[in-house]
N, C-alpha and C positions, 0 to 999 in steps of 0.2 A: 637474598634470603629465599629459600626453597617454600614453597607456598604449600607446607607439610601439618595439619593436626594430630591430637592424640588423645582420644576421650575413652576415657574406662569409668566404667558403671555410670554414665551420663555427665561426668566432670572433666572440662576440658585440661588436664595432663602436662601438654607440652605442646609447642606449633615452632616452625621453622625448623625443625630438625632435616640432616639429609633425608634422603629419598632412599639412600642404600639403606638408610636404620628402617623401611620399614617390615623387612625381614624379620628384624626383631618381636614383634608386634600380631602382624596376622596372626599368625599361631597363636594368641592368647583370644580364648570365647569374650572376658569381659572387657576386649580393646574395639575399639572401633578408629577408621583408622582414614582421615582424606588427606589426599593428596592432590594436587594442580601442577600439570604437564601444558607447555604454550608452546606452538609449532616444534613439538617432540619429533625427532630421527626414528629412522627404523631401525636402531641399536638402542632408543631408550626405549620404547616400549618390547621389543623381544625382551629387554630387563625384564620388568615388570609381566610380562606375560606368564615366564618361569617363574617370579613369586608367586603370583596368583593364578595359574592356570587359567589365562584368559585363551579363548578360541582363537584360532590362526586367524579365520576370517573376520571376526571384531577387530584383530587389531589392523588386517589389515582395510575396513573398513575407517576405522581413524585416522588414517593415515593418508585418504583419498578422499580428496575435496567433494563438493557437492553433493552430498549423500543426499536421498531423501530421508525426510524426518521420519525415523519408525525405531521400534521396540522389536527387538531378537531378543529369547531365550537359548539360552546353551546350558551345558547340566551343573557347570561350575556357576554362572553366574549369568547378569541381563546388560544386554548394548541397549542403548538409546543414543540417536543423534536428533538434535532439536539447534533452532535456528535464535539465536538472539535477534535484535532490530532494531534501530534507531535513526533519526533523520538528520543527517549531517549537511546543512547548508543546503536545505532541499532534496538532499540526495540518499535514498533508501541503502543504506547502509547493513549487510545480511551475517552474520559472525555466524561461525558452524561451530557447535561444540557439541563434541560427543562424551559418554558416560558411560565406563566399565561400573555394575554395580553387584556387589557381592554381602556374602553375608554380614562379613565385617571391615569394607571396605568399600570407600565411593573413590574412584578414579574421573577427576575429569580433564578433557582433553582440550584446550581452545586452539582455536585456527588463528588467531593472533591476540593479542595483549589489549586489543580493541570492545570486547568481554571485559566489561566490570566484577571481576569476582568477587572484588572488592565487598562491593554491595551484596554477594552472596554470603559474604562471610559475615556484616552487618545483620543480617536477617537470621541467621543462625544466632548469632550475640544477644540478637534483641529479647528470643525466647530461650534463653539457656537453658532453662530446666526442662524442654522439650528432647533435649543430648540425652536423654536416658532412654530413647527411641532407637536411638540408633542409626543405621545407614536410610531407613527410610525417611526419617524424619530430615536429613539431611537433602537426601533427593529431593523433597517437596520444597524444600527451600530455591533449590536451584531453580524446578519448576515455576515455579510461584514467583520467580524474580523475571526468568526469562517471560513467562504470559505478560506481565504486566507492561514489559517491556513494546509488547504487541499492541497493549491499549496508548500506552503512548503516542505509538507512529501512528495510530488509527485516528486519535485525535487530531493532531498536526493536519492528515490527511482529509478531516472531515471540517477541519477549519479552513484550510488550502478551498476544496469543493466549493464550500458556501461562499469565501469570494470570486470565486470563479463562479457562481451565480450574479453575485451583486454587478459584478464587471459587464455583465452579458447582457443583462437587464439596464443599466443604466441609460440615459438619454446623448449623453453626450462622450460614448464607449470610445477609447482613443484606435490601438492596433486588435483589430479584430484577426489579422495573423497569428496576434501572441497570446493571444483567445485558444484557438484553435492548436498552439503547440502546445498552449500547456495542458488541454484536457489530452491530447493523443500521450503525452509523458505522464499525466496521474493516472492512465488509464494503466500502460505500461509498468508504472508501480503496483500498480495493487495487484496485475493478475502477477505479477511477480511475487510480491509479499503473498496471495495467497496461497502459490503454490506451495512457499515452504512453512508459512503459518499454520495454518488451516490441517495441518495433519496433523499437529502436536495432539489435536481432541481426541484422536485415536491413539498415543502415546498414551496420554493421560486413563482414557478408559481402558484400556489393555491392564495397566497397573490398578485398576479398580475392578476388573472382574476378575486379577489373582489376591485382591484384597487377603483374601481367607488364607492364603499360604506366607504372603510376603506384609502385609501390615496388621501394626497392631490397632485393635476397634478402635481405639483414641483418635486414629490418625486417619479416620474413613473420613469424616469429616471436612476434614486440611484437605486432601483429595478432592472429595467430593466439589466442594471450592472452586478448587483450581478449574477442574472438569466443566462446570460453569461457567467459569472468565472464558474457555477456550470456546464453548457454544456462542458465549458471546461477541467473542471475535471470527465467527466463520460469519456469524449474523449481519452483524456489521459491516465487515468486506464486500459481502454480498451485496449489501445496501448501498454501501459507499458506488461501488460498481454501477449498479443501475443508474445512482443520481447522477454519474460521471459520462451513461449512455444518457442521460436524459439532456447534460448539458451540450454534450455531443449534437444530439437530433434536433436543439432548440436553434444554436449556435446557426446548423444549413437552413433549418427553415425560416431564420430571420434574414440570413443571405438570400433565401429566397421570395420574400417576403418584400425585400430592398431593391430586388429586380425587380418585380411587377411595379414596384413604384417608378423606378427608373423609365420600364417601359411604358406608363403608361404616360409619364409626362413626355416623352418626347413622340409617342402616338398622336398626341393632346398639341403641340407644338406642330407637327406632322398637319395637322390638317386644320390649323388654323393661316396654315404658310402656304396650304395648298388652294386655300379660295382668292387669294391677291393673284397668284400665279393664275390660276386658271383666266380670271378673271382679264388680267392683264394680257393672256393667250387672246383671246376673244378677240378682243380690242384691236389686236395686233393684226388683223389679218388685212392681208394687202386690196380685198374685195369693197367696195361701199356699203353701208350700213346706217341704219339709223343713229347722226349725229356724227357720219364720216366726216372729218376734217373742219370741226365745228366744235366752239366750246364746250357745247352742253356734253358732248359725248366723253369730252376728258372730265368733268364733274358729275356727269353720271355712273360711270366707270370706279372714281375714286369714293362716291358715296356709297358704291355697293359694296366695295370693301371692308368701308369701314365698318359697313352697318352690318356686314355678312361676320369679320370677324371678329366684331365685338359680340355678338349673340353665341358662336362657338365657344369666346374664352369664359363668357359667364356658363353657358352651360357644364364645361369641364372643371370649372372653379365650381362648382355647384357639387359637382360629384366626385372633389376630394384628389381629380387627376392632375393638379396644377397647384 
């Protein structure tokens, strides 16, 4: 079934209808008209361009992966491309869908079936009697489904962080390598999610300072909103970021931290093994000496040791190197 509406005077009409009927339609002032396009050819949107006189470079902007997220005006109508997002088995998952929006028609575009629109259309249902807005009210809807979409991953992401705090910190940490990948990969998500998040706020404000041409006062609000959640998500990332360099910087300086302890016990071992040796040098020499070749000399010899490295290992044991 064709993923097609049809709301006139704010009462939704008809849905599922083809895509060729909605020829029929634009042309009337009191229709409002969405349709859903999922990895569309560059023969279904040429359609669609000749009904609605969409700009060559929009469409060929939908059609080409990786857009950055931003807002174009053209004199028939507005492009938006904006990023969905979600966390699939740990893995930042980025959907592009872009947005032909017209006076009486919202176009949108998904890069795969991986877009809940689903739940765009739930949110549109929830507030029915908001359909007598029109396409913008419509847009907000999508908006407002994709941002939230952003506080999701952000949570997941800020919950991920905080055990990778807990891990770091514990007494008895197992692979301190798996430490260390996973913050270099959540570092790697987020300047990735911010790239393409993070611009939706300029999306959203663009559409808030032509408020006075394209929305009605009702819907400054719903806007203004959304414009919010999106401050609140560059806030966040930003944050999430640092506590992600933080656990970064703690992570080496505990590895370094772990060496001076390493080095200092075996400094500490180092020269508690260096007073037998010496000692036992002494002794060793093939000259006469007080206690040559006589017992007292081999229990003299063996008392200084002990007495020498027993005073060393309490001293290093005293100061935490042992």
């Amino acid at each position: 079934m064709e993923r097609t509406r049809l709301y006139r005077n704010g009462v939704m009409e008809a849905e599922g209808f083809p895509i060729d009927d909605v020829s029929d339609y634009v042309g009337d002032p009191s229709a409002v008209v969405w349709f859903d396009l999922c990895s569309p050819t560059q023969a279904d949107l040429t359609k669609i361009s000749e009904e609605l006189g969409l700009h060559p470079l929009a469409v060929e902007d939908a059609l080409q992966s990786h857009q950055r997220p931003k807002l174009d005006t053209y004199d028939s109508h507005l492009f938006l491309s904006v990023y969905g997002a979600k966390l699939v088995d740990k893995h930042l998952q980025l959907i592009e869908i872009a947005a032909f929006v017209t006076k009486n028609a919202l176009v949108t575009v998904r890069e795969s079936p991986q877009f809940d629109i689903d739940e765009v259309i739930r949110r549109w249902d929830a507030n029915a009697e908001m359909a007598k807005y029109g396409v913008p009210y419509l847009l907000h809807g999508l908006l407002d489904y994709v941002v939230d979409g952003h506080f999701e991953v952000l949570q997941a992401m800020d919950d991920r962080v905080e055990a990778l705090e807990d891990d770091l910190f514990e007494e008895n940490a197992g692979d301190r390598a798996y430490i260390q990948r996973q913050t270099f990969e959540m570092r790697k998500k987020l300047v990735r999610f911010r790239r393409l998040a993070v611009p939706v706020r300029e999306v959203v404000g663009s559409l808030l300072r032509r408020s006075v041409e394209l929305l009605d006062p009702v819907l400054d609000p719903y806007y203004q909103d959304v414009y919010d959640h999106t401050l609140r998500v560059a806030e966040w990332t930003d944050s999430l970021r640092e506590l992600v360099g933080n656990v970064r910087e703690a992570h080496i300086n505990q590895q370094g931290f772990k060496l001076n302890d390493i080095m200092k016990k075996i400094t500490s071992w180092a020269a508690i093994i260096a007073v037998p040796t010496m000692i036992t040098g002494f002794y060793g020499q093939n000259v006469p000496y007080p206690g040559f070749s006589q017992p007292i000399g081999f229990w003299t010899s063996t008392l200084v040791i002990l007495v020498a490295s027993s005073i060393l290992y309490l001293i290093f044991k005293r100061r935490g190197w042992l």
